[in-house]
N, C-alpha and C positions, 0 to 999 in steps of 0.2 A: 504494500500500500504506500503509495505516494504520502511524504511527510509536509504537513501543511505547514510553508514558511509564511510570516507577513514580514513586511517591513514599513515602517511611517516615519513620516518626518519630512523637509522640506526638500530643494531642488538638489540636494545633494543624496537623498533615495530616488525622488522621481525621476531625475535622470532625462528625460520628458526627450531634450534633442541629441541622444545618442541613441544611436543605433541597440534595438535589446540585448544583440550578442555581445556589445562591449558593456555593456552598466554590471556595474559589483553586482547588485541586486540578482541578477541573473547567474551571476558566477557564483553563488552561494547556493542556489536554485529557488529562489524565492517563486513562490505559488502567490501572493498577495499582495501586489504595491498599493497602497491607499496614501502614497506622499504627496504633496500638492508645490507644487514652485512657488515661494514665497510664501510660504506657509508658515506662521509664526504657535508659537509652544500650545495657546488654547485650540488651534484648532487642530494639530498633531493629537492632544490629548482629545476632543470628542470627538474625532474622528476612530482615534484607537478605543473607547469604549463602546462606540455604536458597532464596531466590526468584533469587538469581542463578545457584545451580547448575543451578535450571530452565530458566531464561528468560536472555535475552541483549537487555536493553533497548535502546534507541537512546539514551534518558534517564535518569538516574535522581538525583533529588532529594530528599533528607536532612535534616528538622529535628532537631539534636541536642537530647537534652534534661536534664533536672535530672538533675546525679550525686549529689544527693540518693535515687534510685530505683533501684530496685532487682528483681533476677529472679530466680524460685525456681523448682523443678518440685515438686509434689506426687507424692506416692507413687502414685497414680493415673494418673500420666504427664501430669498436666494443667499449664500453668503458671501458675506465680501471682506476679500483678502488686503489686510493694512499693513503695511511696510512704506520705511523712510522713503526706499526708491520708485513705488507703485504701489495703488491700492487701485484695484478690480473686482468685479464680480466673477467667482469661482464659476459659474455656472455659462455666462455670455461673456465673459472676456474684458466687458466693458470697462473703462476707467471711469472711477469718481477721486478727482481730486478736491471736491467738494469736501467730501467726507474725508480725506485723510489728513486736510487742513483743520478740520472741525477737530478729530481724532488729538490729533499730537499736540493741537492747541488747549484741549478742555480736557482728555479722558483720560489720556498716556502716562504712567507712574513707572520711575523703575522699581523701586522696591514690592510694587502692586507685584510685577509683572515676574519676578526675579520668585516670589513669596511661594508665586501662583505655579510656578514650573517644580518648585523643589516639592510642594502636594503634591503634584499631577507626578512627581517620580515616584514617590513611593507610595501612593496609593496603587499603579499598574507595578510595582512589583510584589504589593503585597496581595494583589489580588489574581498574578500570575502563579507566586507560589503556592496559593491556597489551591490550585488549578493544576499544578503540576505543569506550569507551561514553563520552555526554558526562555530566558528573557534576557536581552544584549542590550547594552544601552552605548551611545557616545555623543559626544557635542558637535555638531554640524558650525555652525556661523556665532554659538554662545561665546562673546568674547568672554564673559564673567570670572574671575579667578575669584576661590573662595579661602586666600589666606586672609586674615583676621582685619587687616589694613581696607583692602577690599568690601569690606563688606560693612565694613563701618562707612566707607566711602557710599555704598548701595545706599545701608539706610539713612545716611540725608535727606533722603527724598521722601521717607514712611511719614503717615501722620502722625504729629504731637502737638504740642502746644509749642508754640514759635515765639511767646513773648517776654521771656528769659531764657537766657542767653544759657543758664548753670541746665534750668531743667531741659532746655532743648539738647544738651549734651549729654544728658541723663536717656532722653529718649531714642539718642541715637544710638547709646550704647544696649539700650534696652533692646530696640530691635535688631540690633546686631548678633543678639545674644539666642533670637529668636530664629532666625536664620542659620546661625551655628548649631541649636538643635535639631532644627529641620535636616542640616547635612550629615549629622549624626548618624540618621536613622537611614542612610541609604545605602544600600549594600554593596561594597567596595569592590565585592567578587564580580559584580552581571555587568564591567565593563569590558567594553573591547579595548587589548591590551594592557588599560592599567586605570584606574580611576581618576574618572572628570580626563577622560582622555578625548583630543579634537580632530576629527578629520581632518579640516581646514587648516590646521596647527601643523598635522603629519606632513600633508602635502605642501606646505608654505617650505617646512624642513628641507624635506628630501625633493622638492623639485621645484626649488627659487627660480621663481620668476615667471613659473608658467602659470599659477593662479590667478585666473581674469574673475573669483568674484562667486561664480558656481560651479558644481562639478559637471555640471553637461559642460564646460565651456575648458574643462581640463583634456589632457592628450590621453590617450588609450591605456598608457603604459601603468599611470597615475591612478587610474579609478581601476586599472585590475594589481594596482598593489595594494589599495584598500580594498579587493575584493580576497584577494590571500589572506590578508589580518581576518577580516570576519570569519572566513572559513577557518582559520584556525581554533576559534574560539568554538564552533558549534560542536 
């Protein structure tokens, strides 16, 4: 019996303008692509729960991506994908730069956003293992580094009280402190090759210069050396 792979996450699983035979996703033998180009961490994550309410994979593998991005639904019911470079309708293609002016102007938090991905990891891993499913994770475009400095820098941006100066430093170390919990609890083991480890990072490494940005837009050679690491791990 064929072993059911999925894989999610943004243009660096979708892969969308390379040929099937060359996308990692393939060289691993992925049975389920559900990644979206430009796809930011909320909609990776209800994407990944709507396919797991259906389906009950043997695999499923996870490129997080920039909490810079962002998900919206249109009144339409359609949704629309927000990113600093584009924001469109998943469904028609369409661009609203209406919306992604509106977005980044009024809605867009990092700390929201940064809070909201480190839940969305350990809820699918804790609801993989209760599942028996094996589960890979890595960081697609997350620039976020989670030593201590970092994240003290993240929580600048949480809500508190902003009108002392002593307690707004209180509360930034308060959420800092919350966010270090939260990475506590994620499991070191279900990374590809080493924890909070980057695609983007890999390939910036081992092949300077040739990153334009996504992995469709890398050389053949690149996305099947990140297609060897993943299979090593399954």
């Amino acid at each position: 019996m064929t072993k059911i792979i999925c894989v999610s996450g943004d243009s660096f699983t979708h892969e969308y303008l390379q040929k099937p035979e060359d996308r990692w996703s393939t060289h691993v033998g992925a049975t389920h692509n559900i990644a979206m180009g430009g796809a930011g961490n909320d909609r990776i994550f209800n994407s990944t729960i709507k396919f797991l309410n259906e389906t009950t994979p043997d695999t499923l593998i996870i490129g997080w991506s920039s909490t810079a991005r962002g998900s919206l639904y249109h009144h339409s019911g359609s949704r629309v994908i927000v990113a600093p470079h584009r924001c469109f309708d998943e469904q028609t293609g369409k661009d609203y730069d209406d919306i992604k002016k509106f977005y980044y102007s009024n809605l867009h938090n990092d700390f929201v956003n940064f809070e909201n991905v480190l839940n969305y990891m350990i809820y699918i891993q804790g609801y993989c293992k209760s599942k028996g499913i094996k589960l890979l994770y890595f960081r697609s475009v997350m620039h976020e580094q989670i030593d201590q400095q970092s994240l003290m820098k993240i929580s600048e941006s949480a809500f508190m009280s902003r009108d002392n100066p002593e307690i707004t430093k209180q509360g930034i170390k308060h959420n800092s402190n919350k966010l270090t919990k939260l990475i506590n609890k994620l499991d070191k083991d279900i990374w590809i090759k080493e924890f909070w480890y980057s695609m983007k990072e890999h390939i910036d490494k081992h092949y300077p210069g040739q990153m334009k940005g996504h992995s469709h837009a890398l050389p053949i050679k690149a996305v099947k050396d990140w297609g060897e690491i993943v299979k090593s791990c399954l």
